[in-house]
C-alpha positions as CSV (number, residue, x, y, z in Angstrom):
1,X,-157.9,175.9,-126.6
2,X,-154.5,174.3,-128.2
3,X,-156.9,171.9,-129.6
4,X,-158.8,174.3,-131.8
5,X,-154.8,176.1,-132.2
6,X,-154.3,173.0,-134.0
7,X,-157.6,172.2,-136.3
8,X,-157.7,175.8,-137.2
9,X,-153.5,175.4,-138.2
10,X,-154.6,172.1,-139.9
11,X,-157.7,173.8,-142.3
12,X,-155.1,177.0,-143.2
13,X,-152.4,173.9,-144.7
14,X,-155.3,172.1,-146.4
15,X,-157.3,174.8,-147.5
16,X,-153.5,176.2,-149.2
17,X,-152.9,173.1,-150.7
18,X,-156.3,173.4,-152.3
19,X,-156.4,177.2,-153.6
20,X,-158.2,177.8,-156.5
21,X,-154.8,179.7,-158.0
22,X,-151.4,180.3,-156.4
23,X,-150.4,183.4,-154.4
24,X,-149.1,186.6,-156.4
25,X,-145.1,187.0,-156.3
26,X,-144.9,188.7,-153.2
27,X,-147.2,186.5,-151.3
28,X,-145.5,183.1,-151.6
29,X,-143.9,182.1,-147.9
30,X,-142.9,178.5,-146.2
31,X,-145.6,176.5,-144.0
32,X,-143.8,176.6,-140.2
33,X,-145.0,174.4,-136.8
34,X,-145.3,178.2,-134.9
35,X,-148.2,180.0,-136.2
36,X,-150.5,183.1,-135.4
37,X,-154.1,184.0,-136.7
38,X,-155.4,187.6,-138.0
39,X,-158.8,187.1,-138.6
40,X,-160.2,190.8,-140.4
41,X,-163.7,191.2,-140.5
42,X,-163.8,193.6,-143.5
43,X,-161.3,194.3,-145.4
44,X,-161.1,197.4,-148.2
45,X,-158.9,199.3,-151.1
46,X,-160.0,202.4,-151.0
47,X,-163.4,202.1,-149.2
48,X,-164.4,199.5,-151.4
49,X,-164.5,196.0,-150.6
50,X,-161.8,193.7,-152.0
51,X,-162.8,191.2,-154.8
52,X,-163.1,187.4,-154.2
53,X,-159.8,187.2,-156.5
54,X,-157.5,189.7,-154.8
55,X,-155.2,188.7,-151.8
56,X,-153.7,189.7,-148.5
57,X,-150.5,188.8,-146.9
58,X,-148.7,189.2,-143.8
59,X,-145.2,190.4,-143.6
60,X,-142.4,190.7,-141.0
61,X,-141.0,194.5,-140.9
62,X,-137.1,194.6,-140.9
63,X,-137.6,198.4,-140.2
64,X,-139.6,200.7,-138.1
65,X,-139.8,204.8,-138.3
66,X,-138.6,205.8,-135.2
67,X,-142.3,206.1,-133.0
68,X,-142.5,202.3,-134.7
69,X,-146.1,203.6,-136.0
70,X,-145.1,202.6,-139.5
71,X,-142.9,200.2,-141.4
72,X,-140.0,201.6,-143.5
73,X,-139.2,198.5,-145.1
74,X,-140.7,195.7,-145.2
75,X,-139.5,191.9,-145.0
76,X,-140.1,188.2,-146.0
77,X,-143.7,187.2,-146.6
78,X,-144.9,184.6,-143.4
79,X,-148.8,184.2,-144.9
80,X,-151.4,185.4,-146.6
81,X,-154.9,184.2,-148.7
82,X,-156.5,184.6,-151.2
83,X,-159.8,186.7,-149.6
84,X,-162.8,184.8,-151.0
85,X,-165.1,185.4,-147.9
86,X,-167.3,182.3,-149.4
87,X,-165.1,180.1,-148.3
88,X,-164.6,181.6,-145.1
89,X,-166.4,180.5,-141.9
90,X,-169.1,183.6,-141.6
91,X,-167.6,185.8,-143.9
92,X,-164.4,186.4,-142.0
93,X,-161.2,184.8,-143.5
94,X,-158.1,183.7,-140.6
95,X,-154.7,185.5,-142.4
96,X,-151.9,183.3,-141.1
97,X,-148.5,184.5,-139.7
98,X,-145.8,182.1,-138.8
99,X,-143.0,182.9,-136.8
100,X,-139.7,181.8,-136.3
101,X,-138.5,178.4,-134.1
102,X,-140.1,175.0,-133.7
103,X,-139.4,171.6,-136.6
104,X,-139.5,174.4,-139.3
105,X,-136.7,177.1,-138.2
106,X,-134.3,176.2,-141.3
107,X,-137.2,177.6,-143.6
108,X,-138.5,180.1,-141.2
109,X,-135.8,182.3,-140.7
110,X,-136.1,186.3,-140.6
111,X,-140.1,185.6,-139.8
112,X,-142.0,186.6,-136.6
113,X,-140.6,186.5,-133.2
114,X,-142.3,187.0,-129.7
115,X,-143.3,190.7,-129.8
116,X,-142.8,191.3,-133.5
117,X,-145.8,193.6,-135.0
118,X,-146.9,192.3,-139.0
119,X,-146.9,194.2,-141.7
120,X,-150.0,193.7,-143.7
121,X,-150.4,193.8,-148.0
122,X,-153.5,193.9,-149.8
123,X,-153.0,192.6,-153.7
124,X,-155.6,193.9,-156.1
125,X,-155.3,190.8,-158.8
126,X,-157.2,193.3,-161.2
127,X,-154.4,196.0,-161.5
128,X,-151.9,193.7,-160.8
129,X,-151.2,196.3,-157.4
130,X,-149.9,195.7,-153.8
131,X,-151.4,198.3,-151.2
132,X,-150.3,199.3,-147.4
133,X,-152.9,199.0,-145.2
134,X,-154.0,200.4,-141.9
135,X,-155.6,197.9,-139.4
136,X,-158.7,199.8,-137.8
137,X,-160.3,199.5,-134.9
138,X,-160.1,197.5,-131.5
139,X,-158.4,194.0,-131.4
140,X,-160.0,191.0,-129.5
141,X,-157.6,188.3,-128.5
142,X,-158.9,185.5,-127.1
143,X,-160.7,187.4,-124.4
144,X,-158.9,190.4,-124.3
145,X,-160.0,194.0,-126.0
146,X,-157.0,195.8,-127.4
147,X,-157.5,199.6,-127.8
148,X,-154.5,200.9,-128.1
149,X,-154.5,200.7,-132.0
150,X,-152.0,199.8,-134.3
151,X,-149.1,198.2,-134.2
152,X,-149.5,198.3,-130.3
153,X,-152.1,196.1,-130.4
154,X,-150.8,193.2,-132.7
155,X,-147.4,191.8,-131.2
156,X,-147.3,188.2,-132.7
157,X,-147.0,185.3,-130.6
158,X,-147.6,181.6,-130.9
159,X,-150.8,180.4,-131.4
160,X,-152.0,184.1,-130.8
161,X,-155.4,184.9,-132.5
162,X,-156.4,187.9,-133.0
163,X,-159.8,189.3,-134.8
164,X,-159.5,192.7,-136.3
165,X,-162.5,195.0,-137.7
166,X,-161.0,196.3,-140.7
167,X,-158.1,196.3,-142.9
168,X,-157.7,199.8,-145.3
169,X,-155.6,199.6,-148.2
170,X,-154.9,203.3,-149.2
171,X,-151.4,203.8,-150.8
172,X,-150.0,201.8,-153.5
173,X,-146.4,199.9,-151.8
174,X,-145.8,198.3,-155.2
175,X,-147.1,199.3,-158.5
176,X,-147.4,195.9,-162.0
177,X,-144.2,197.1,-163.2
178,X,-142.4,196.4,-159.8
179,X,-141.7,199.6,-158.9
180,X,-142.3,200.9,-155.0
181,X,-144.2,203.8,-154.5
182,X,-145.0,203.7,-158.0
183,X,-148.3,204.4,-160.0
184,X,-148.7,202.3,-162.9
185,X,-151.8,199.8,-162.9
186,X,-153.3,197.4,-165.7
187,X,-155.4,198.7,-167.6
188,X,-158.8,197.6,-169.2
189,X,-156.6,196.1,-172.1
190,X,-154.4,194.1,-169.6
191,X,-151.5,196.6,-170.0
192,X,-149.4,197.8,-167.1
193,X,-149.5,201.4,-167.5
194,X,-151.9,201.1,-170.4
195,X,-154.0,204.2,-171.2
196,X,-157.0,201.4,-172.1
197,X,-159.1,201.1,-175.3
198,X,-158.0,203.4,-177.7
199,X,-159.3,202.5,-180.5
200,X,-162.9,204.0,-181.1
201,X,-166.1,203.4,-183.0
202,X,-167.9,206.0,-184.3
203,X,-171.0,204.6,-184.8
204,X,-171.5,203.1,-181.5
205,X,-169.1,205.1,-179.3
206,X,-167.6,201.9,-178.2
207,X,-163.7,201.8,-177.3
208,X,-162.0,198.7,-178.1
209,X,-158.6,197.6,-176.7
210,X,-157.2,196.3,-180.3
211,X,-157.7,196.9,-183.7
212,X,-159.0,193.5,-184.7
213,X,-161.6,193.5,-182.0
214,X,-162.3,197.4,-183.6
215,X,-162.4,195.8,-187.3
216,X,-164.9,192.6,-185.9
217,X,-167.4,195.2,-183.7
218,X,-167.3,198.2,-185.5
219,X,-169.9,197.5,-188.2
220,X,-173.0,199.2,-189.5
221,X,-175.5,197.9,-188.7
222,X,-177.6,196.1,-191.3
223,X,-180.9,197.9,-192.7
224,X,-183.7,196.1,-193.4
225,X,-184.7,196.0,-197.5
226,X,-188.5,195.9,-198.6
């Protein structure tokens, strides 16, 4: 078993060396020797299925409400992947979480310790977005069935691995112009807050984000001559 600890610990460093594009801002965290595994088997925004471009991260929590059901504010980043189930063995991508201790404590301080529940971010690259989530269902580790749901069910420990049905992101923790809690999303045009196209064509009820692109496409079109 602390042979295939290892291998899998060995792909997750190669396979981040080797990302197609790097992590968005919140996402970025340092490689340590003590290391965890959430493996999700579907994860959503809204009932819908993330994108092969949009990314998920694991977080310590530096504050619980007081039942510790939920996270009041959340701490450093200790892993997360880009969610491209393609290059994920059987369409179920390992999220890693590294804790606190071993060769690498200098550059893992404040991550997880013994006990410790995650915290767990969804980034929607297209809106430029970070969402809460809600684990859902039961949680197998190793041989063990977990029922006792969220965050009950996920206290990190070393070489722990633990395979999840679903992860729900609902509410927005971070909206592209930084702020928490906020609203603001880009737009069609690429705009944070945008309102998208504006500019509109008349004679083929297209929208067009600026008004060069309205100027090229907006044309009528040409009638033949006998």
């Amino acid at each position: 078993m602390q042979l295939l600890s290892y291998l899998i610990i060995f792909a997750s460093f190669i396979g981040s060396i080797h990302s197609e594009s790097f992590p968005p801002n919140l996402f970025t965290y340092n490689q340590g020797t003590f290391q965890a595994f959430y493996f999700f088997k579907d994860v959503r925004i809204d009932s819908v299925k993330v994108d092969d471009d949009d990314w998920v991260g694991t977080f310590n929590c530096i504050k619980w409400n007081v039942d510790s059901t939920a996270c009041s504010k959340i701490g450093p980043c200790v892993g997360s992947r880009k969610w491209d189930i393609s290059k994920c063995g059987s369409g179920v991508c390992d999220l890693p979480a590294m804790g606190t201790g071993g060769e690498s404590s200098e550059v893992t301080q404040g991550y997880l310790d013994s006990g410790e529940y995650p915290v767990f971010l969804i980034y929607d690259n297209s809106h430029g977005v970070y969402y809460k989530t809600i684990p859902e269902g039961d949680v197998k580790k190793q041989k063990d069935i977990c029922r006792n749901g969220y965050p009950y069910c996920y206290g990190w420990e070393n070489f722990g691995f633990y395979f999840i049905q679903t992860l729900s992101g609902r509410e927005i923790y971070m909206d592209c112009g930084g702020k928490l809690g906020g609203s603001a999303i880009i737009d069609e045009c690429g705009a944070c807050g945008g309102a998208g196209p504006q500019y509109l064509c008349e004679i083929n009820r297209e929208s067009y984000c600026t008004e060069y692109e309205f100027q090229q496409k907006c044309i009528e079109p040409e009638t033949e001559t006998e």
